[in-house]
SENULUM-667947 format. One record per residue (C-alpha): residue number from 1; x, y, z. Coordinates in Angstrom, 3 decimals, m for minus. Each point is the difference from the previous one (the first is absolute). Layout:
// SENULUM-667947
GULO   n        x        y        z
GULO NUM        X        Y        Z
...
***
This chain:
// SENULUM-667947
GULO   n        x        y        z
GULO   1   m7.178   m3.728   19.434
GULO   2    0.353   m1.950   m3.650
GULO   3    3.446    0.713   m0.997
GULO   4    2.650    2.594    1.207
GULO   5    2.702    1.474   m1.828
GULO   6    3.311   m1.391    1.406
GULO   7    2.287    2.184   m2.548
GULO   8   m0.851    2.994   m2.262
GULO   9    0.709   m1.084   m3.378
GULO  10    0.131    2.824   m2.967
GULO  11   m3.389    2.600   m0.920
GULO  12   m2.052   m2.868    1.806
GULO  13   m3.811    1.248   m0.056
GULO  14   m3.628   m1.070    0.460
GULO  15   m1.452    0.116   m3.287
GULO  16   m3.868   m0.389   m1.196
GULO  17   m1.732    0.922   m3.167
GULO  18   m2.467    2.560   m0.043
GULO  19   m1.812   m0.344   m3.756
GULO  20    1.402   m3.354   m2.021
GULO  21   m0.920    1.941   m3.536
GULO  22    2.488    2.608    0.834
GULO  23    2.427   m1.795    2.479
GULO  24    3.278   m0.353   m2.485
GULO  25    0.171    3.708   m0.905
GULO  26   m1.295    1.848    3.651
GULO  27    2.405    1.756    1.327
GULO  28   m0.389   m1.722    3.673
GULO  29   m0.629   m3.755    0.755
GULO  30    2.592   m2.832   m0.805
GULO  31    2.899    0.586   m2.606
GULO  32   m0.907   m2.754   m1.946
GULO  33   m3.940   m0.580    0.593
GULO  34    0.115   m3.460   m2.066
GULO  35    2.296   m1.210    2.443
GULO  36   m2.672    1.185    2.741
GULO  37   m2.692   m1.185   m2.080
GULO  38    1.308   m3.731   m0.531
GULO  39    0.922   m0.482    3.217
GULO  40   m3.412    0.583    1.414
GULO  41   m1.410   m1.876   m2.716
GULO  42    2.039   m3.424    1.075
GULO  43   m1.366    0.360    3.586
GULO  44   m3.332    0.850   m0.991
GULO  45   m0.171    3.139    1.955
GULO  46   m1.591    3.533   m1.721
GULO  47    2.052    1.277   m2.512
GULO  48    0.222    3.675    2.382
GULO  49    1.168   m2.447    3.135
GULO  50    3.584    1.563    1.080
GULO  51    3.126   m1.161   m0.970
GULO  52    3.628    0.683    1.644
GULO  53    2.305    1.496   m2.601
GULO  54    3.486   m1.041    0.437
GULO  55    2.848    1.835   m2.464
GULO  56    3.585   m1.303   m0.224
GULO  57    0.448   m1.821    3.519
GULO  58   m2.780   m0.906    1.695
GULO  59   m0.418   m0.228    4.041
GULO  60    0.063   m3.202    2.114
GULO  61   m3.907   m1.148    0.687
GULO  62   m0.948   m1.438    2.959
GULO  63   m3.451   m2.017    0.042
GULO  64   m2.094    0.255    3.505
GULO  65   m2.482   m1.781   m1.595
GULO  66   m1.184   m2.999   m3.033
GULO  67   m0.522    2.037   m2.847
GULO  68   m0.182   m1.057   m4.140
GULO  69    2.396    2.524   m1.980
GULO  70    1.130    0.509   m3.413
GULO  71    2.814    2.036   m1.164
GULO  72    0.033    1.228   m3.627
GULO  73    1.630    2.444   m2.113
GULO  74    4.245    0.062   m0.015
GULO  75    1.963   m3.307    0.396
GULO  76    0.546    0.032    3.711
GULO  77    0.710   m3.408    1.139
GULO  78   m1.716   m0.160    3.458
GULO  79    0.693   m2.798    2.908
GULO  80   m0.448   m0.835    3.052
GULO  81    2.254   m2.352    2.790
GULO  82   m2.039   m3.116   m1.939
GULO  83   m0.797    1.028   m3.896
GULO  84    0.133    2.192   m2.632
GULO  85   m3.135    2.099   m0.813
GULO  86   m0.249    0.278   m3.562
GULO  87   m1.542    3.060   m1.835
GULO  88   m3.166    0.235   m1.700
GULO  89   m1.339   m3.216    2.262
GULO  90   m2.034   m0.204    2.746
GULO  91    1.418   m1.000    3.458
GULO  92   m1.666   m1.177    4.111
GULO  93    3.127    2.206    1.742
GULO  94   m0.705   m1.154    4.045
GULO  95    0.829    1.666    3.496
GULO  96    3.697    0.506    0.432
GULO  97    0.720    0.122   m3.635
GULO  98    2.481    2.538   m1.063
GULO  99    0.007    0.976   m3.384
GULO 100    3.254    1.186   m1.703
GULO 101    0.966    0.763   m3.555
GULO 102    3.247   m0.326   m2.002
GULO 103    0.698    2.728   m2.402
GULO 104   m2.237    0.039   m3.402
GULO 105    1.392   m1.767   m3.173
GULO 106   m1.626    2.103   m2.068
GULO 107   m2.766    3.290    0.974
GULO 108   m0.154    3.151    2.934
GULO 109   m3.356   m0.905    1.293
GULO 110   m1.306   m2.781    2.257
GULO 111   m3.634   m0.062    1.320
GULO 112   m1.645   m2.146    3.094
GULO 113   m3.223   m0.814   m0.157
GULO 114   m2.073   m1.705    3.192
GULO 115   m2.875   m1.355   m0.665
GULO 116   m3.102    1.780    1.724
GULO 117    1.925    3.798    0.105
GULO 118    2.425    1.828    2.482
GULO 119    0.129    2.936    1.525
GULO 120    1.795    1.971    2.356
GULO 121   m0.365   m0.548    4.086
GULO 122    3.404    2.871    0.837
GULO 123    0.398    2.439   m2.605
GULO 124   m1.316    3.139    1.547
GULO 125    1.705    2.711   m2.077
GULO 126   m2.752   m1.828   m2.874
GULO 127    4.044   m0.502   m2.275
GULO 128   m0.482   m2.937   m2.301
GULO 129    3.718   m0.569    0.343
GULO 130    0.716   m2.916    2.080
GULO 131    3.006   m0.153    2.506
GULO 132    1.590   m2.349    2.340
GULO 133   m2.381   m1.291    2.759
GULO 134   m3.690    1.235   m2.059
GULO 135   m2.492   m2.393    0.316
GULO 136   m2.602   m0.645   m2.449
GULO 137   m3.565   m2.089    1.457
GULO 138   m1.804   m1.980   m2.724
GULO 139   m3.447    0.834   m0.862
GULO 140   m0.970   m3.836   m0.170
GULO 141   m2.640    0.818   m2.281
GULO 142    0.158   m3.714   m1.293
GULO 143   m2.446   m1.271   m2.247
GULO 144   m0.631   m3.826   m1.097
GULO 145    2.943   m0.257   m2.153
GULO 146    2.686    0.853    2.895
GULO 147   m1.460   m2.144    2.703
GULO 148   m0.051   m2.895   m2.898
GULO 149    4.011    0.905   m0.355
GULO 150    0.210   m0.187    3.307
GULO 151   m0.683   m3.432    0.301
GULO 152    1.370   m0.591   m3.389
GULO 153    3.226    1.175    0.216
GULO 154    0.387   m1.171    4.242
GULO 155    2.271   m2.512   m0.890
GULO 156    2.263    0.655   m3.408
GULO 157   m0.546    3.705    0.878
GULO 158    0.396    1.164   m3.725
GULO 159   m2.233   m0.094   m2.720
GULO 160    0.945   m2.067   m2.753
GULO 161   m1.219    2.099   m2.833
GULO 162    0.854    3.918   m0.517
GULO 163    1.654    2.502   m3.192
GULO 164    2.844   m1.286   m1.172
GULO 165    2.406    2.248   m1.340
GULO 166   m0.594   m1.152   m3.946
GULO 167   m3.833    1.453    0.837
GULO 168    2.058    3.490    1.127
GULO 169    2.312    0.170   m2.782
GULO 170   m1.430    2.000   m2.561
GULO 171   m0.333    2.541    2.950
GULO 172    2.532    0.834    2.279
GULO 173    3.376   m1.607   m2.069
GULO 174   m0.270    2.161   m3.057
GULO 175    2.310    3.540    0.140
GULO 176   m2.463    1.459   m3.039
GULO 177   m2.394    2.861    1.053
GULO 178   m2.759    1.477   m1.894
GULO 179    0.007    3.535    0.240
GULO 180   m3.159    2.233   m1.288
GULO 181    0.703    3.701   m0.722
GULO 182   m1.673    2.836    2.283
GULO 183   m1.541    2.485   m2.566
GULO 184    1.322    3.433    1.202
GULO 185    3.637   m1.259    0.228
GULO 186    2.084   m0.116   m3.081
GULO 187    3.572   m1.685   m0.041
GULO 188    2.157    1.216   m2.798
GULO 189    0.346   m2.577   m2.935
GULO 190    3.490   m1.458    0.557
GULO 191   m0.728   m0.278    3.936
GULO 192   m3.569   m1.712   m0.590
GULO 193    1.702   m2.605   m2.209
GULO 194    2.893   m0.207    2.220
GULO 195   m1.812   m0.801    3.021
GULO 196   m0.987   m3.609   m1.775
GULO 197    3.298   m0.343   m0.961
GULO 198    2.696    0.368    3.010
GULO 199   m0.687   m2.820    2.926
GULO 200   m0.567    1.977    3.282
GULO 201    1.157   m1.127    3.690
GULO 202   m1.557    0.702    3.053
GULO 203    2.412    1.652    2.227
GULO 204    0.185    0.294    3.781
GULO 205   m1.580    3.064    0.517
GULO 206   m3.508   m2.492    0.290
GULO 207   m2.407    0.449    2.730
GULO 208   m3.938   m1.160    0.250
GULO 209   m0.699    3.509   m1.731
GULO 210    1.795   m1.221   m3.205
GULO 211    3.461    0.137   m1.285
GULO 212    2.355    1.811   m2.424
GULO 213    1.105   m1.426   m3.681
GULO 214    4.073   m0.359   m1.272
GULO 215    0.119    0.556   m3.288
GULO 216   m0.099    2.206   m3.280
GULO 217   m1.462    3.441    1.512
GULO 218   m2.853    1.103   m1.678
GULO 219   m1.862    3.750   m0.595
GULO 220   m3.483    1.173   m0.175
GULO 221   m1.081    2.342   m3.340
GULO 222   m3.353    0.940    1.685
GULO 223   m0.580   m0.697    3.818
GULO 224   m3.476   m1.489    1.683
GULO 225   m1.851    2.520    2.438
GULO 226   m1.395   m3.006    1.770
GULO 227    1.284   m1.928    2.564
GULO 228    0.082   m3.698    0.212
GULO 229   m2.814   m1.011    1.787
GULO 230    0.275   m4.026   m0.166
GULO 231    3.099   m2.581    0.633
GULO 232    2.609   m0.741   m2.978
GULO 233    0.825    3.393   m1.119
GULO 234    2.916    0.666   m2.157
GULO 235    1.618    3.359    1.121
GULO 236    2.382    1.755   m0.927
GULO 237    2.195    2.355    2.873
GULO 238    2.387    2.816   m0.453
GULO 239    2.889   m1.855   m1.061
GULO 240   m1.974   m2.076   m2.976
GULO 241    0.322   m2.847    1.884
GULO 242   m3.011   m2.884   m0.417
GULO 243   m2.205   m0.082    3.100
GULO 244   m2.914   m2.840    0.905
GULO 245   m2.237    0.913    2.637
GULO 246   m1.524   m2.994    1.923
GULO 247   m2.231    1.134    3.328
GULO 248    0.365    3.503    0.209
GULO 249   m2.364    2.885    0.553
GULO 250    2.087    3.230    0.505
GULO 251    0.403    1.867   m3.732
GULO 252    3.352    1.006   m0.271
GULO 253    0.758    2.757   m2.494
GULO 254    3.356   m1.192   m0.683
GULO 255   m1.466   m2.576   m1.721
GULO 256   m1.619    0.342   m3.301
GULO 257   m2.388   m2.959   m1.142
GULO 258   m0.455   m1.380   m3.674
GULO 259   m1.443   m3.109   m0.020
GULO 260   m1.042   m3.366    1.896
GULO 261    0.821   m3.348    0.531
GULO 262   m3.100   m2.436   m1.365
GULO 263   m1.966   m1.477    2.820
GULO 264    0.722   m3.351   m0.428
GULO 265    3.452    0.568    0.369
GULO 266   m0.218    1.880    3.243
GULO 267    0.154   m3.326    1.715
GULO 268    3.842   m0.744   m0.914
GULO 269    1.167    3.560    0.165
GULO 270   m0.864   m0.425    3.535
GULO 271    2.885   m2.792    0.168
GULO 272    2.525    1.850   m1.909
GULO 273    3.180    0.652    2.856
GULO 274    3.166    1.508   m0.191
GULO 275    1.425   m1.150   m3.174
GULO 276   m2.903   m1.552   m2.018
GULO 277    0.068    0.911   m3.292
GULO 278   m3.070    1.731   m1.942
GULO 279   m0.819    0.226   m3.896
GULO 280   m3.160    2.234   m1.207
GULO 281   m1.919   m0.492   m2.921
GULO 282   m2.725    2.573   m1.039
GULO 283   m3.496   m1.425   m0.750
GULO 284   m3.287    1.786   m1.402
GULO 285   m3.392    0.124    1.542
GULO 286   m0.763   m3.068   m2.004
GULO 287    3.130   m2.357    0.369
GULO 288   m1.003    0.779    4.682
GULO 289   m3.489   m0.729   m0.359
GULO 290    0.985   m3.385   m1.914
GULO 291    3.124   m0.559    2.556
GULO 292   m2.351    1.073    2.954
GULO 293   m2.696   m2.382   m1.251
GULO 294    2.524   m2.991    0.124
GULO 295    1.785    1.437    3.403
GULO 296   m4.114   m0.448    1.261
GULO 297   m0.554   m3.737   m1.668
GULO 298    3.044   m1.042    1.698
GULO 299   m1.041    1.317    3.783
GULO 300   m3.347   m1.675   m0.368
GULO 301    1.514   m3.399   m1.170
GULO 302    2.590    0.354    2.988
GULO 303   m3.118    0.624    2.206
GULO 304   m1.817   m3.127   m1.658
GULO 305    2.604   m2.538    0.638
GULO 306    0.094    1.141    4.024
GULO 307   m3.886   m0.230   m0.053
GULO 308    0.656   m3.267   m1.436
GULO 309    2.349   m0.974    3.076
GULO 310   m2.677    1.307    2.783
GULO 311   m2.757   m2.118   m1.824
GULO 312    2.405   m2.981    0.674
GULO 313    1.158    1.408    3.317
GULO 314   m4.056   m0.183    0.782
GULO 315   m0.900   m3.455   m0.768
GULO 316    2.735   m1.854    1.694
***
């Protein structure tokens, strides 16, 4: 076996990407697919190579074998008996090593990426939720850049480049979310305006299927006869409380929907806990294509700088 689950953590899963395009708004795959996305990208694996999704506490993780990992996503401070594993860095974790995390500074979400792929060796009822004592195998898929980190890394066992937080900023700190109207759905003036004016909390009532709004209840004029088929809707339920819905593919028809969440700020709403706070601003077609367009610039500059790193990683 590669690594076994020594406690259960919170909604831990096995998480891969099926189509990159429409990964942030599907209503299955990771919560937050950047997360996913980068972490993959540091190792050099595929982008649709799984990930374990950990929300809130994470489990205990035992390594049977060497492996090169990279955690992304929330602020979970992970360790071992000898170091710290920083996020959003790339890391030689060896036989015996038991990984454990402290709880996040800041974000919901962790992800674990292994270089080469996992999958699962005991999971017969075919649940991604993982549980004490699951084992995951690793695909060891590795291509020229992990065996080079391999050797690379055998003796400082980190990488000394990675994202720093200042690169992941403008992303997941901000509390502002776009929010793009959904035609059929009308909100009644003063609510419409209202919505961009009161600051909304996320309460407890979260789960991986989304969570419900406090704050200034709101009414629909004219009501939406479709149903939200993509992640960041804003519902409203019965009560004219706010809803979000995250990965969730039952319609329920106490919900009424009347507009999304922009796609490039899926990635953060994913992070939002118990507490967080949330602002909305409405934006036109033409104010999201020119945010989505700078969203895009940004991921492929990210991307350049690791290529960058894996160039270096090469030649040594």
């Amino acid at each position: 076996m590669s690594i076994i689950f020594e406690t259960t953590g919170v909604f831990t899963s096995l998480q891969h990407i099926e189509n990159i395009e429409t990964a942030a708004t599907s209503l299955s795959g990771p919560c937050d697919s950047l997360a996913h996305i980068l972490g993959n990208a540091l190792l050099g694996n595929e982008i649709h190579a799984e990930t374990i999704e950990m929300t809130f506490t994470a489990p205990v993780i035992r390594f049977r074998e060497r492996a090169l990992i990279a955690l992304t996503g929330a602020e979970f401070y992970a360790y071992t008996d000898e170091r710290e594993i920083a996020p959003f860095k790339v890391h030689l974790m060896e036989k015996g090593d038991v990984l454990r995390f402290r709880q996040p500074k800041k974000g919901t979400r962790v992800y674990l990426a292994v270089a080469g792929g996992m999958q699962f060796i005991n999971n017969e009822s075919g649940n991604i939720v993982l549980k004490q004592g699951t084992r995951i195998e690793f695909k060891r898929n590795y291509n020229e850049l992990h065996k080079k980190l391999f050797e690379n890394l055998s003796v400082r066992r980190q990488a000394s480049w990675g994202l720093d937080a200042y690169s992941l900023a403008r992303l997941y700190y901000s509390d502002v979310f776009h929010i793009i109207h959904e035609s059929e759905a009308v909100l009644s003036f003063d609510p419409k305006l209202a919505i961009t004016k009161d600051i909304y909390t996320v309460t407890q009532r979260f789960d991986r299927t989304g969570f419900i709004l406090e704050g200034l209840p709101l009414q629909l004029r004219h009501k939406s006869s479709k149903q939200p088929d993509r992640c960041g809707a804003l519902l409203l339920n019965k009560n004219h409380e706010l809803a979000v819905s995250l990965k969730h593919k039952t319609h329920d028809s106490n919900f009424e929907h009347f507009a999304f969440i922009a796609d490039y700020h899926l990635a953060k709403l994913s992070q939002k806990k118990p507490g967080s706070k949330l602002l909305f601003k409405w934006v036109d077609t033409e104010e999201f294509m020119r945010q989505k367009e700078s969203y895009d610039n940004w991921i492929k500059t990210i991307m350049q700088q690791i290529q960058f790193q894996h160039n270096i990683e090469l030649s040594k």
